[in-house]
N, C-alpha and C positions, 0 to 999 in steps of 0.2 A: 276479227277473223277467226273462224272455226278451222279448228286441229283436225288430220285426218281422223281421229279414233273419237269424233265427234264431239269433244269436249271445249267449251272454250278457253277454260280456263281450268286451273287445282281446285278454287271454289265451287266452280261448275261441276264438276268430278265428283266430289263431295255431298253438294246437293242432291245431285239427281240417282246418283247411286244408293241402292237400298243397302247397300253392307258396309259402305268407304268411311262411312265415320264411326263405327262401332270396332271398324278392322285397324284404323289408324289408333283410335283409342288403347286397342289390345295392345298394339306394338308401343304406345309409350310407355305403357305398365311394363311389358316383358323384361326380364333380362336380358342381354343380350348374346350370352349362351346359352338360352334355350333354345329349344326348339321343339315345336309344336305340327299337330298335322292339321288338315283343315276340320275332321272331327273335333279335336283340341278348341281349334278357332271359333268353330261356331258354338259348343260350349261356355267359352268364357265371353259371347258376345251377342250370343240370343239371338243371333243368325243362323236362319235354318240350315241344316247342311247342304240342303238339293238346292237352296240356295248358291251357298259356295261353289257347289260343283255345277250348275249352271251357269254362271256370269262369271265374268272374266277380270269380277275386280281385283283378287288375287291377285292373278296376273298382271292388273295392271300395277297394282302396289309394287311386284318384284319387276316390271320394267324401272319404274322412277326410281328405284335404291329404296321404297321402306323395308319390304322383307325382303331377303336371301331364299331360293330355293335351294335345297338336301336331297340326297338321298341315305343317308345316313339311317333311316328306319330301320330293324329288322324283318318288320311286316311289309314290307315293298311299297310302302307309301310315302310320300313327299313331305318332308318335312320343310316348313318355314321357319329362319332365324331372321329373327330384327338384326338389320345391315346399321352398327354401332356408326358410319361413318356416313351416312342418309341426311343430307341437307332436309328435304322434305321430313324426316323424324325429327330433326333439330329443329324446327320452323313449328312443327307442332308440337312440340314441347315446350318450345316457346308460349306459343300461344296459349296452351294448358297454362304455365307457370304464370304468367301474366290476366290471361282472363280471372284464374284464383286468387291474384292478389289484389285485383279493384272492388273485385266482391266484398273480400274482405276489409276493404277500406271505408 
């Protein structure tokens, strides 16, 4: 069964998306006091920014709990913190932790 926002699934999400696994990556590296603007994001993730500000992955990471939206900027730009309390962050962190340790096995 397909979801309204046309995904079928997280994995589905992930696949088909040009930013979702470079963006989810970001957020398990991050601290979880920082905060980052989508400048920041595509930086550390080789996502272009007209990228970012085109598609709505973003967005969709801060509806399912990985980032937190800020205003906290000075320069009147949005700031993203990784949501320390993100089942889907903990689920890929997991999976980061684990897919590194069968390699290494």
């Amino acid at each position: 069964m397909q979801r309204q926002d046309g995904h079928r699934s997280g994995w589905n999400f992930v696949a088909t998306s040009e930013a979702a696994a470079a963006l989810i990556d970001a957020a398990v590296e991050l601290d979880p006091e920082e905060t980052v603007t989508r400048s920041e994001l595509a930086g550390m993730t080789d996502v272009t920014l007209k990228r970012l500000y085109l598609d709505e992955t973003i967005s969709d990471l801060v509806d399912v709990g990985v980032f937190e939206a800020t205003d906290d900027g000075d320069d009147g730009q949005i700031r993203y913190a990784v949501n320390g309390d993100s089942d889907v962050l903990a689920a890929a962190e997991q999976f980061d932790r684990t897919f590194s340790e069968r390699l290494a096995d």
